[in-house]
PDB file with SEQRES, HELIX, SHEET and CRYST1 records, atoms N, CA, C and O in Angstrom:
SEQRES   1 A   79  UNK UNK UNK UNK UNK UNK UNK UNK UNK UNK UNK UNK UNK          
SEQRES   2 A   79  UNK UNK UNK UNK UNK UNK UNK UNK UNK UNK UNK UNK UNK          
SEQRES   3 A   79  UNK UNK UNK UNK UNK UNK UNK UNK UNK UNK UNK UNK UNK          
SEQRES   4 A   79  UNK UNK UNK UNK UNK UNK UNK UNK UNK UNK UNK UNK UNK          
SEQRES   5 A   79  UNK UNK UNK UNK UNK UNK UNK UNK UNK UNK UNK UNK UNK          
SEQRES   6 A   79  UNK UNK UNK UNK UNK UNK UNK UNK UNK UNK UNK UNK UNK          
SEQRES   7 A   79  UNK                                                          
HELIX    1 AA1 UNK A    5  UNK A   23  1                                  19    
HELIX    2 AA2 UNK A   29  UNK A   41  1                                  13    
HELIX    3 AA3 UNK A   48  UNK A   50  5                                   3    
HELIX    4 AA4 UNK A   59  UNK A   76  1                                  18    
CRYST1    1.000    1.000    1.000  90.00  90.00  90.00 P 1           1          
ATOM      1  N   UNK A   1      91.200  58.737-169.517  1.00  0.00           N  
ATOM      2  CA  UNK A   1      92.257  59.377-170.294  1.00  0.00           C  
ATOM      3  C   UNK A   1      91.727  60.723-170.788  1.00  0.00           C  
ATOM      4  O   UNK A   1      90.576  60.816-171.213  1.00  0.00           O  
ATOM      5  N   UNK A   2      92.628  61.853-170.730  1.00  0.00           N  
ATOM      6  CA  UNK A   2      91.616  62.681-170.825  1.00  0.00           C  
ATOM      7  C   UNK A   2      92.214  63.663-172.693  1.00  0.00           C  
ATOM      8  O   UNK A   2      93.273  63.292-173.200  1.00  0.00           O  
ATOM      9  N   UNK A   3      91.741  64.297-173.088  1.00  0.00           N  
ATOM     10  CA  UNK A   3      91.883  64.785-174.234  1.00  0.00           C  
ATOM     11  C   UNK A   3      93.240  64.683-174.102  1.00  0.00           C  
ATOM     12  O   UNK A   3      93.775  63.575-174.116  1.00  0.00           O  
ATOM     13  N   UNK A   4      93.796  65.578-173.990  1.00  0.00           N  
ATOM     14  CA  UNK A   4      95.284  66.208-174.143  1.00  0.00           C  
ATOM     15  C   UNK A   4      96.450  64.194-174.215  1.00  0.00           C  
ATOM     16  O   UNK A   4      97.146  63.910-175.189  1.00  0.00           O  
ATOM     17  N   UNK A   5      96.313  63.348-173.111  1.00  0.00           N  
ATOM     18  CA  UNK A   5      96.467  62.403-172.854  1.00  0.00           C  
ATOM     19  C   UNK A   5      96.209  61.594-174.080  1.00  0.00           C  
ATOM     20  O   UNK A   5      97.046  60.695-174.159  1.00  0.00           O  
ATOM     21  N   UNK A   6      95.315  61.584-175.109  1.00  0.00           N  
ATOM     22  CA  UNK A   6      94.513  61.086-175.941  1.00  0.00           C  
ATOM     23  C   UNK A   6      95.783  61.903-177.230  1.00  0.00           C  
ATOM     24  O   UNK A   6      96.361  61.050-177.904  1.00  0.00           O  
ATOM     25  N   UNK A   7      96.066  62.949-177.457  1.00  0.00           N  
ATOM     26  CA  UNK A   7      96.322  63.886-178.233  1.00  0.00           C  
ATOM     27  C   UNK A   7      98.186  63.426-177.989  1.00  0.00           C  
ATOM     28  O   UNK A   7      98.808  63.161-179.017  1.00  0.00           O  
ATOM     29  N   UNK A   8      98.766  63.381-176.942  1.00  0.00           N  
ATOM     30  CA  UNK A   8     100.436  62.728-176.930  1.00  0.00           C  
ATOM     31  C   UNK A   8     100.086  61.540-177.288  1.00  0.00           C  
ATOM     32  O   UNK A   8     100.910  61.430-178.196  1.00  0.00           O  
ATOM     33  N   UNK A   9      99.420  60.381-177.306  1.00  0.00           N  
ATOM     34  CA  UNK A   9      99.379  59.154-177.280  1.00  0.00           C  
ATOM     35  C   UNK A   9      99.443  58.560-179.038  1.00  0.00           C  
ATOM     36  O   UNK A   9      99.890  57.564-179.606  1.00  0.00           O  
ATOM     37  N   UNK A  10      98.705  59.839-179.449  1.00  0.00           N  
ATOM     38  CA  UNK A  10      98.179  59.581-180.788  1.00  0.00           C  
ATOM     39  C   UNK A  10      99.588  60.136-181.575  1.00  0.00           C  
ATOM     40  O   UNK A  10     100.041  59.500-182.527  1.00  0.00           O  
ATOM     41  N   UNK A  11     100.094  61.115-181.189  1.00  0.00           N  
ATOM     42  CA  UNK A  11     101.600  62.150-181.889  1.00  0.00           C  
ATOM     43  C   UNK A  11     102.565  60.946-181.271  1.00  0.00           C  
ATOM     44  O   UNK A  11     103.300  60.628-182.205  1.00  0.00           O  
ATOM     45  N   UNK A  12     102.882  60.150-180.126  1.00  0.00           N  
ATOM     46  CA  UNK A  12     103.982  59.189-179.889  1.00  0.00           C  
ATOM     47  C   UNK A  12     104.062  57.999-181.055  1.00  0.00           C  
ATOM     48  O   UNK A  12     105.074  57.637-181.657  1.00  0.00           O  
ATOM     49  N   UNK A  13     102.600  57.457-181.209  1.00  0.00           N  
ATOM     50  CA  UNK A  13     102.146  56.470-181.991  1.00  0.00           C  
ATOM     51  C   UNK A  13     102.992  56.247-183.439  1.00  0.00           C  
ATOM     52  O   UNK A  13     103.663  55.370-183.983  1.00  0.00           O  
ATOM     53  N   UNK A  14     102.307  58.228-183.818  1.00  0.00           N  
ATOM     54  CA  UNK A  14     102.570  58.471-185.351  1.00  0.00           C  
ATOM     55  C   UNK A  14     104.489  58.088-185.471  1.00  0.00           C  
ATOM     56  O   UNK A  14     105.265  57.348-186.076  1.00  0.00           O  
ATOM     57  N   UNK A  15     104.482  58.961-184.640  1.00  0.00           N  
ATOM     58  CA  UNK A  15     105.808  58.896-184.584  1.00  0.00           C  
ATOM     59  C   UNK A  15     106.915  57.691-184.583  1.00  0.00           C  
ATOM     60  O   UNK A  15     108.032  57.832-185.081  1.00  0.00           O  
ATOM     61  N   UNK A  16     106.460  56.491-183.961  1.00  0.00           N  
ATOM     62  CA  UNK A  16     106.575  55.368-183.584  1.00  0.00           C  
ATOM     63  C   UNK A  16     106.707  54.480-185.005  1.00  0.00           C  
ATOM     64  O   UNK A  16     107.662  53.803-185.385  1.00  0.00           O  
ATOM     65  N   UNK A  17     105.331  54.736-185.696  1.00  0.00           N  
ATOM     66  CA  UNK A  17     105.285  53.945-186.642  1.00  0.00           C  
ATOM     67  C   UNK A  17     105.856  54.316-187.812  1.00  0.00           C  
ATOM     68  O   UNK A  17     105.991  53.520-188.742  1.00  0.00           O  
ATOM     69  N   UNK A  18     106.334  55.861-187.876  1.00  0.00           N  
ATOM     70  CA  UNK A  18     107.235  56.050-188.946  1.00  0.00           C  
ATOM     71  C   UNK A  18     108.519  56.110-188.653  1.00  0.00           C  
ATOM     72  O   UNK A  18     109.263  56.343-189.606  1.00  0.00           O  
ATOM     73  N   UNK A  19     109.042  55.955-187.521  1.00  0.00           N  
ATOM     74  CA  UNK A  19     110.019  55.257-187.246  1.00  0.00           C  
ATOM     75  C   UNK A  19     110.700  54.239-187.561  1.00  0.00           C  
ATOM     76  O   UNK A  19     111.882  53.997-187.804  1.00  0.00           O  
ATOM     77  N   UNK A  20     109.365  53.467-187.493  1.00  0.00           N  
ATOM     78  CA  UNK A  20     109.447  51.705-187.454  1.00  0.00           C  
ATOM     79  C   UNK A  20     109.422  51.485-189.285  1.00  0.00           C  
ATOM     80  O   UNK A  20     110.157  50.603-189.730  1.00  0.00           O  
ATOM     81  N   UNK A  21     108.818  52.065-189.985  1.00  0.00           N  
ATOM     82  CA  UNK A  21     108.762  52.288-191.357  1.00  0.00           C  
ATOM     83  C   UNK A  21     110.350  52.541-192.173  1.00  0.00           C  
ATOM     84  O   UNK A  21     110.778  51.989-193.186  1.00  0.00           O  
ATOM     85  N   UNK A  22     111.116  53.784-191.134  1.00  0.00           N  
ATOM     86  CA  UNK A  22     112.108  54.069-191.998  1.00  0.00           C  
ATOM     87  C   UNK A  22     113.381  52.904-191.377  1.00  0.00           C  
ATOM     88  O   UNK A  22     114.233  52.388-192.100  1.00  0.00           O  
ATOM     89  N   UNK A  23     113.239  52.672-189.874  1.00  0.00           N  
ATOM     90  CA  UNK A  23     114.063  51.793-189.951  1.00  0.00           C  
ATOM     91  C   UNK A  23     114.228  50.486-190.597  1.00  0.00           C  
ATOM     92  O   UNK A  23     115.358  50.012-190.711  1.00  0.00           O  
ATOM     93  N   UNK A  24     113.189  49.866-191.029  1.00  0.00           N  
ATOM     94  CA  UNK A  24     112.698  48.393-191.293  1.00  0.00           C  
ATOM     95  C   UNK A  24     113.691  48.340-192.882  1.00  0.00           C  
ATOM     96  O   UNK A  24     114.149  47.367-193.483  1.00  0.00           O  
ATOM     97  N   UNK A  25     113.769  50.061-193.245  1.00  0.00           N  
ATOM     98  CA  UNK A  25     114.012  50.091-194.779  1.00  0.00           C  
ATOM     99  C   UNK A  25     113.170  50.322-195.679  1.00  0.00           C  
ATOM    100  O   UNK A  25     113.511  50.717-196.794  1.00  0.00           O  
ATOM    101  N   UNK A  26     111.791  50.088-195.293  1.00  0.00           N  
ATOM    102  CA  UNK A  26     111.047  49.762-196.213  1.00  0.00           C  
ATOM    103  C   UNK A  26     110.502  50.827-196.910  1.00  0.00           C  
ATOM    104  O   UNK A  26     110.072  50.621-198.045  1.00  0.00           O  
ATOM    105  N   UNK A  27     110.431  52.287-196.261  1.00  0.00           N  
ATOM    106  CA  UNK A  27     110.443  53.755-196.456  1.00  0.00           C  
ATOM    107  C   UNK A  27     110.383  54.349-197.779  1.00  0.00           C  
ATOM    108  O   UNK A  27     111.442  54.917-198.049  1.00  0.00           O  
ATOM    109  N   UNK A  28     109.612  54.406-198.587  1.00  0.00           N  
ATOM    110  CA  UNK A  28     109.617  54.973-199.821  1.00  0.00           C  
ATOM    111  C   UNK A  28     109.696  56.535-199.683  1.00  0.00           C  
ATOM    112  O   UNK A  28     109.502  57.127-198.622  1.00  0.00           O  
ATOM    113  N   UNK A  29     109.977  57.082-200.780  1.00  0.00           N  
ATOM    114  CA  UNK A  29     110.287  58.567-200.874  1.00  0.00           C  
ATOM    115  C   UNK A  29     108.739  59.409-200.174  1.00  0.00           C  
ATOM    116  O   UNK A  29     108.830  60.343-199.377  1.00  0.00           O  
ATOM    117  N   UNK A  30     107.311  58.812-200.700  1.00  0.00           N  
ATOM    118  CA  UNK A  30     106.777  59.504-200.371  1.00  0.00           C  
ATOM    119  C   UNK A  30     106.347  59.150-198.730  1.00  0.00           C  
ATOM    120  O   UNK A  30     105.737  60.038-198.134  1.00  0.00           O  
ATOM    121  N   UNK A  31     106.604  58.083-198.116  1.00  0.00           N  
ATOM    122  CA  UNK A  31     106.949  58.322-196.737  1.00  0.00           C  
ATOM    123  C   UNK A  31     107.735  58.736-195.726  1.00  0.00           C  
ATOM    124  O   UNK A  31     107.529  58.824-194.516  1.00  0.00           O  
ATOM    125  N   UNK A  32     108.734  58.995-196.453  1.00  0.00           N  
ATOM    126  CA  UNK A  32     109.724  60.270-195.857  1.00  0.00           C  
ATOM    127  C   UNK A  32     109.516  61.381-196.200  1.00  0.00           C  
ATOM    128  O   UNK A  32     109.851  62.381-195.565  1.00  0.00           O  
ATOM    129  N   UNK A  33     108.838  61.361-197.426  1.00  0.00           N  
ATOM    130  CA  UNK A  33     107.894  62.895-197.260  1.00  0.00           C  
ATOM    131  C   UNK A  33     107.123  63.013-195.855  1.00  0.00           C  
ATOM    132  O   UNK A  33     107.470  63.845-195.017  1.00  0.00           O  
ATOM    133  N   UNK A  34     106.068  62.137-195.657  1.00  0.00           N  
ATOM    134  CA  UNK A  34     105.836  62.352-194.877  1.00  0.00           C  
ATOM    135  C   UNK A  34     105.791  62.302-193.529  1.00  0.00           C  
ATOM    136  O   UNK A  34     104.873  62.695-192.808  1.00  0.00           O  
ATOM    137  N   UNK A  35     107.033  61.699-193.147  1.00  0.00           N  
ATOM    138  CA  UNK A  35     107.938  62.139-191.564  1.00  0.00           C  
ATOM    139  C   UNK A  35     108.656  63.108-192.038  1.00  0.00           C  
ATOM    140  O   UNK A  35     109.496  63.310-191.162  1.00  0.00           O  
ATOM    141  N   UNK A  36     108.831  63.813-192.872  1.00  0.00           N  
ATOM    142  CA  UNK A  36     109.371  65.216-192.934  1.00  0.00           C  
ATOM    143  C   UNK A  36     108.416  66.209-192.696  1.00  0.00           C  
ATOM    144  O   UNK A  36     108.498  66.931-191.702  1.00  0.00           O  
ATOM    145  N   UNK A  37     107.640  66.297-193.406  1.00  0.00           N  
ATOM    146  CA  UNK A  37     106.004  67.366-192.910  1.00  0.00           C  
ATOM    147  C   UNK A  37     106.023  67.195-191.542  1.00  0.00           C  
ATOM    148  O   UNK A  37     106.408  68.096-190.797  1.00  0.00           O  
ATOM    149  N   UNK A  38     105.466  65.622-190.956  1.00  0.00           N  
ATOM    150  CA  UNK A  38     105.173  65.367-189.474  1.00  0.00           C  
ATOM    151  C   UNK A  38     106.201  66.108-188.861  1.00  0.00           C  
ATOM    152  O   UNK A  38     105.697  66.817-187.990  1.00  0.00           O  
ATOM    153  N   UNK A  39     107.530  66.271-188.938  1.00  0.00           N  
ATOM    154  CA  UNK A  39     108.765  66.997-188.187  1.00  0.00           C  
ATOM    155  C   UNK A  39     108.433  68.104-188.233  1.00  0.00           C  
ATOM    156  O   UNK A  39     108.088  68.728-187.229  1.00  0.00           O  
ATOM    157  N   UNK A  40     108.477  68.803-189.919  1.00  0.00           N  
ATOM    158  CA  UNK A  40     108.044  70.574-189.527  1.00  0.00           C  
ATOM    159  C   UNK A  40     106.943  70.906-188.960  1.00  0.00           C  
ATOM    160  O   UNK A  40     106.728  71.918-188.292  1.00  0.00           O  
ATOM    161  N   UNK A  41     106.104  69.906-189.265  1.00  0.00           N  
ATOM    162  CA  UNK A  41     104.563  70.682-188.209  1.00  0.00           C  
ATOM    163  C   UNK A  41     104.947  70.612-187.289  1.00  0.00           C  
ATOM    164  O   UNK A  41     104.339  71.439-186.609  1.00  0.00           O  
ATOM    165  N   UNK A  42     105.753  70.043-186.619  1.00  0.00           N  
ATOM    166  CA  UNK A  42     105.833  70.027-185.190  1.00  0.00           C  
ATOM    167  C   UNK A  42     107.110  70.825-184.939  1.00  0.00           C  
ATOM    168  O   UNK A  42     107.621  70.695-183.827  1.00  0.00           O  
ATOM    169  N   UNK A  43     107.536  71.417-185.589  1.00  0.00           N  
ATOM    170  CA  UNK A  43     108.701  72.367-185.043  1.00  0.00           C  
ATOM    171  C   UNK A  43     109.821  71.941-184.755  1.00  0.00           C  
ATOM    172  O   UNK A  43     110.511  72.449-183.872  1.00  0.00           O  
ATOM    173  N   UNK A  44     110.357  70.422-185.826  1.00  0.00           N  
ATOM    174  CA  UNK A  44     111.246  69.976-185.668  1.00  0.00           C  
ATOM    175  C   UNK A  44     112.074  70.707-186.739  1.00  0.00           C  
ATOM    176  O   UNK A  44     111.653  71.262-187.754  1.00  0.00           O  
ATOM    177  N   UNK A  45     113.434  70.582-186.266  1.00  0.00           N  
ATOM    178  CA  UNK A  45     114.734  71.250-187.414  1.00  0.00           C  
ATOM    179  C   UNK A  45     115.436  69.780-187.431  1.00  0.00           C  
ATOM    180  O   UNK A  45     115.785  69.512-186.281  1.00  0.00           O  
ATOM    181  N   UNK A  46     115.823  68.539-188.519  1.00  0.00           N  
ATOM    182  CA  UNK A  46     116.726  67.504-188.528  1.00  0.00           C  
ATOM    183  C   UNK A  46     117.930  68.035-188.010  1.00  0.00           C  
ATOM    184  O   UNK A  46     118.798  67.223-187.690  1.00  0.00           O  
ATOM    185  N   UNK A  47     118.174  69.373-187.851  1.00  0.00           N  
ATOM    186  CA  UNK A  47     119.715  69.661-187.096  1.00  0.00           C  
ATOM    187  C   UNK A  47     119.533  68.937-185.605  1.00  0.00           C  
ATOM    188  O   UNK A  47     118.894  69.659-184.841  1.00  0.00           O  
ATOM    189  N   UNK A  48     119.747  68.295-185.311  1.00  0.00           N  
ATOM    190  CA  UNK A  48     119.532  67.488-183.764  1.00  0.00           C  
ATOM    191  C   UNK A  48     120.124  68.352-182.704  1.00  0.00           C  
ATOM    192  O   UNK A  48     119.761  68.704-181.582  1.00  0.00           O  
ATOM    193  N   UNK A  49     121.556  68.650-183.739  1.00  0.00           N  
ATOM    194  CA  UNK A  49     122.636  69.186-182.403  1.00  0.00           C  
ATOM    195  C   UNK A  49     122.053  70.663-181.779  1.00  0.00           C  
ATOM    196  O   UNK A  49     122.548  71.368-180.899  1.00  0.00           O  
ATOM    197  N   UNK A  50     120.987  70.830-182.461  1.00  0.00           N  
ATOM    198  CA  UNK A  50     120.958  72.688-181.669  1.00  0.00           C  
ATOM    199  C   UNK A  50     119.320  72.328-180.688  1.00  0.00           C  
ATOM    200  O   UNK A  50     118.408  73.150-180.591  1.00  0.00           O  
ATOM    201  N   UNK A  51     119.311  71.134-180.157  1.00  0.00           N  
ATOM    202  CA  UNK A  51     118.333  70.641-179.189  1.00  0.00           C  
ATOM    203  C   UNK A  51     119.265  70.586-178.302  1.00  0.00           C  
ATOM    204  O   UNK A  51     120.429  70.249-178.517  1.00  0.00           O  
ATOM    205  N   UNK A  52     118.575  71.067-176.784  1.00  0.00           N  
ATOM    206  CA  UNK A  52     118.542  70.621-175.226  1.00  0.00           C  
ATOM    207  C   UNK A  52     117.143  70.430-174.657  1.00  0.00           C  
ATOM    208  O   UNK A  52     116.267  71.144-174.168  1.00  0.00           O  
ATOM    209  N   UNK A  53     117.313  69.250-174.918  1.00  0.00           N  
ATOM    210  CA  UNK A  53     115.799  68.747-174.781  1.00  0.00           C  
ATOM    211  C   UNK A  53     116.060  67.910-174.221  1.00  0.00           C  
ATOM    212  O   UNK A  53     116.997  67.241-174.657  1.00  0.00           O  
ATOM    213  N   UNK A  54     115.265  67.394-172.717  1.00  0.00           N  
ATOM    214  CA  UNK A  54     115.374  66.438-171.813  1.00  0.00           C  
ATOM    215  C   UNK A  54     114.383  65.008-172.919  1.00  0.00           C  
ATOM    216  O   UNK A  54     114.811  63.871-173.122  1.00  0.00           O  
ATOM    217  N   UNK A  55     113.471  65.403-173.272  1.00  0.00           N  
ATOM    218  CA  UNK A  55     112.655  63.833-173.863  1.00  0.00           C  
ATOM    219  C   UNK A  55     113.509  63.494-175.215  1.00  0.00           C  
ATOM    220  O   UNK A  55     112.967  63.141-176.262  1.00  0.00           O  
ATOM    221  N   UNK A  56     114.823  63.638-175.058  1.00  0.00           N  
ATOM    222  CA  UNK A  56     115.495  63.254-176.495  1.00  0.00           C  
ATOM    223  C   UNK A  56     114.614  62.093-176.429  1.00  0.00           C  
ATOM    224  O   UNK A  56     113.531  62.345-176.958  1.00  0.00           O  
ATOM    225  N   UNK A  57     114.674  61.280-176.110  1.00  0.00           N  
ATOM    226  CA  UNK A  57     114.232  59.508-176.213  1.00  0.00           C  
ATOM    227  C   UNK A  57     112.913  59.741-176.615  1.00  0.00           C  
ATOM    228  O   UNK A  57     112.239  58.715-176.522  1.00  0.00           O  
ATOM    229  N   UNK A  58     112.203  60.862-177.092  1.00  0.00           N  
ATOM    230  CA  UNK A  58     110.729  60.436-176.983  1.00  0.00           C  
ATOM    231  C   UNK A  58     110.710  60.106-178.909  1.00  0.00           C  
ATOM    232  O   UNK A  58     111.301  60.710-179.804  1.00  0.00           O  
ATOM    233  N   UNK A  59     109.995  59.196-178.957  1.00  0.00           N  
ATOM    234  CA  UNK A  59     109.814  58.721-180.606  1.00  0.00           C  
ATOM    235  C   UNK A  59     110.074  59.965-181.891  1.00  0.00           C  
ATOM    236  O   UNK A  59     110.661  59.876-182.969  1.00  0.00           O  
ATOM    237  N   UNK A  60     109.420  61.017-181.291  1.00  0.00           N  
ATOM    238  CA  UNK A  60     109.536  61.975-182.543  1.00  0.00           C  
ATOM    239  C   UNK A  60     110.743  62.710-182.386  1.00  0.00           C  
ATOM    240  O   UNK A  60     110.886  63.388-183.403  1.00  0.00           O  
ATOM    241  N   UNK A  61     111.813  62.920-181.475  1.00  0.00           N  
ATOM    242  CA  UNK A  61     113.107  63.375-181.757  1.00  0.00           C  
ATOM    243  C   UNK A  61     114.081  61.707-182.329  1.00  0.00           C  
ATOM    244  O   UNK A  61     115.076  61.652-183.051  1.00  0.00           O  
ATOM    245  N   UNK A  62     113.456  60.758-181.791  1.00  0.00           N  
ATOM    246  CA  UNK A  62     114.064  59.415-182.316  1.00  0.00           C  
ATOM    247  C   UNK A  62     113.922  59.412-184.143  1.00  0.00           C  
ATOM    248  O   UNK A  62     114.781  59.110-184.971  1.00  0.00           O  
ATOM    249  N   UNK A  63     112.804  59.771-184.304  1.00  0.00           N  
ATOM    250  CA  UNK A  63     112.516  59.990-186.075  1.00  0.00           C  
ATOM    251  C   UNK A  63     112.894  61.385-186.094  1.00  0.00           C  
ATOM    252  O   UNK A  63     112.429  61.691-187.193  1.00  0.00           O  
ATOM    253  N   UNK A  64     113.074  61.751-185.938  1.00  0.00           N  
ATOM    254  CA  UNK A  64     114.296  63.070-186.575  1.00  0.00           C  
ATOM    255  C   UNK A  64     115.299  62.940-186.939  1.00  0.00           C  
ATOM    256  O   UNK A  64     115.872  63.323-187.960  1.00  0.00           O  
ATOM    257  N   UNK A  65     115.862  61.847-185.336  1.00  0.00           N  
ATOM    258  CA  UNK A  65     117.609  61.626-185.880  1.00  0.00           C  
ATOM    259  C   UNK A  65     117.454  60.293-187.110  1.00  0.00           C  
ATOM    260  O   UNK A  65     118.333  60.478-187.952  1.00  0.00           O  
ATOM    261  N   UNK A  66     116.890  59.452-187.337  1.00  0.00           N  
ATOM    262  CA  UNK A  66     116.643  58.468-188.092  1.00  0.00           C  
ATOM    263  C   UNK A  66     116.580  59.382-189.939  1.00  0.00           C  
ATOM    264  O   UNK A  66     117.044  59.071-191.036  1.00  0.00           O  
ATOM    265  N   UNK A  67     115.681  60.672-189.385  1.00  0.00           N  
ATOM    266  CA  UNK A  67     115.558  61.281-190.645  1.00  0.00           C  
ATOM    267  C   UNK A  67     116.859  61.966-191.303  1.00  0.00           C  
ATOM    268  O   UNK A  67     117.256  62.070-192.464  1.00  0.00           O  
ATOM    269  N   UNK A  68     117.322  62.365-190.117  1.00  0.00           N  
ATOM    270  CA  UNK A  68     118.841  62.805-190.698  1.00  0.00           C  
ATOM    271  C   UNK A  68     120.047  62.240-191.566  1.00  0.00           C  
ATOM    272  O   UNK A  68     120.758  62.658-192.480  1.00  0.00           O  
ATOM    273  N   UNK A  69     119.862  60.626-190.525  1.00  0.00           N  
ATOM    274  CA  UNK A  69     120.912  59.639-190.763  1.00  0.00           C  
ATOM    275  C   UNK A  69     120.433  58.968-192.462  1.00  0.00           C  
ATOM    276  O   UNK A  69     121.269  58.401-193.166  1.00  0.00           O  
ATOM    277  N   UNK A  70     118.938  59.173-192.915  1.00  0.00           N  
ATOM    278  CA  UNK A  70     118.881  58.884-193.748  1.00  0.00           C  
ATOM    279  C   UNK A  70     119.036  60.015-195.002  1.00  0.00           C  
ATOM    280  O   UNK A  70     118.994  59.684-196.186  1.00  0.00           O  
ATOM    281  N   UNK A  71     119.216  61.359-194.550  1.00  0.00           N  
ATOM    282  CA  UNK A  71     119.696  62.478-195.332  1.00  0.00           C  
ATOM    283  C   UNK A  71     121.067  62.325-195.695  1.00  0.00           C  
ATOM    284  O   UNK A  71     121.444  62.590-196.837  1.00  0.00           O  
ATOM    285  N   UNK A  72     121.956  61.853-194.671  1.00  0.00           N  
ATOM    286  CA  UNK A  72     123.200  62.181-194.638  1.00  0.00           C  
ATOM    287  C   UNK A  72     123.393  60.757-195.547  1.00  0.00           C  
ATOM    288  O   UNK A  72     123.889  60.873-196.668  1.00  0.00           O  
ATOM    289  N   UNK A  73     123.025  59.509-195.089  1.00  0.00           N  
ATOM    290  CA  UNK A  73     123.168  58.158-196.265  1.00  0.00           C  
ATOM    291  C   UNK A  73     122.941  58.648-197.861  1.00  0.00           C  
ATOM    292  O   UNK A  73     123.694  58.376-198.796  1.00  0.00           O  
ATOM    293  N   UNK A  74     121.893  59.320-197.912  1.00  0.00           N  
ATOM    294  CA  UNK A  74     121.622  60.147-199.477  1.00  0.00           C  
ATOM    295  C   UNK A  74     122.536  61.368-199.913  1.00  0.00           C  
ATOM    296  O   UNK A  74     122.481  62.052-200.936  1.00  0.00           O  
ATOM    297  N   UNK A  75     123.457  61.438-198.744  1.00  0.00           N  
ATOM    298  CA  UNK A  75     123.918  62.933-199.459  1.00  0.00           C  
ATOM    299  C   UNK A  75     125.647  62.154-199.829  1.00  0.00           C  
ATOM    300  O   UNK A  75     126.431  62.625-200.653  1.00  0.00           O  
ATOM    301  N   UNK A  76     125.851  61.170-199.162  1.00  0.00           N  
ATOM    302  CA  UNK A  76     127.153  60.623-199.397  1.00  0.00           C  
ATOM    303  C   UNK A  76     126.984  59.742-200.553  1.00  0.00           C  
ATOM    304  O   UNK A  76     128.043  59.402-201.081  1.00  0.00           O  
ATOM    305  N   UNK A  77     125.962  59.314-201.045  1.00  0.00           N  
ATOM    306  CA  UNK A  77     125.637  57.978-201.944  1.00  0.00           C  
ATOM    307  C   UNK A  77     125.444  58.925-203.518  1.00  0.00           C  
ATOM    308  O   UNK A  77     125.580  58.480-204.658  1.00  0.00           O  
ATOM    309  N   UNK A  78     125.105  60.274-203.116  1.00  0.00           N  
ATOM    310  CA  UNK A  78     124.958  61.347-204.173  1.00  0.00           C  
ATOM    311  C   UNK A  78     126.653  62.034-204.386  1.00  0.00           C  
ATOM    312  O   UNK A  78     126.988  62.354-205.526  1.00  0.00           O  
ATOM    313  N   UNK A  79     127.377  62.170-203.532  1.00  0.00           N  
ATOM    314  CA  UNK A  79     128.514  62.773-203.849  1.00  0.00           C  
ATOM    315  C   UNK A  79     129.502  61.788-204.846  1.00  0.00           C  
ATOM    316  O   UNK A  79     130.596  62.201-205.231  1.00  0.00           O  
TER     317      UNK A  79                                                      
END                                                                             
């Protein structure tokens, strides 16, 4: 396996498991802090719709839209 191989495996993972974190529910504020950081370091925008991106399916656009859906649950539960 070579670096780079080593380096997606480890960013799918992260991604994976804070996934698995916000879906389960169990997600506290400061772990959606931090799948929010993990998104901007990586040059994610939660706007989904202004992606054409063939790896939609890959874990870290999957926790984006997860991050959204849980923005938009907080922004209706606040209105």
């Amino acid at each position: 396996m070579t670096r780079d191989d080593k380096l997606i495996e480890l960013n799918d993972r992260l991604a994976e498991a804070l996934l698995q974190l916000i879906t389960s529910g169990e997600a506290k504020a400061a772990d959606l802090n931090v799948a929010r950081q993990y998104l901007k370091d990586n040059n994610l925008s939660v706007l989904l719709g202004s992606y054409e991106d063939p790896e939609k399916d890959s874990p870290i656009f999957k926790l984006a839209d997860e991050i959204q859906k849980e923005l938009d649950d907080f922004d209706q539960q606040s209105a």
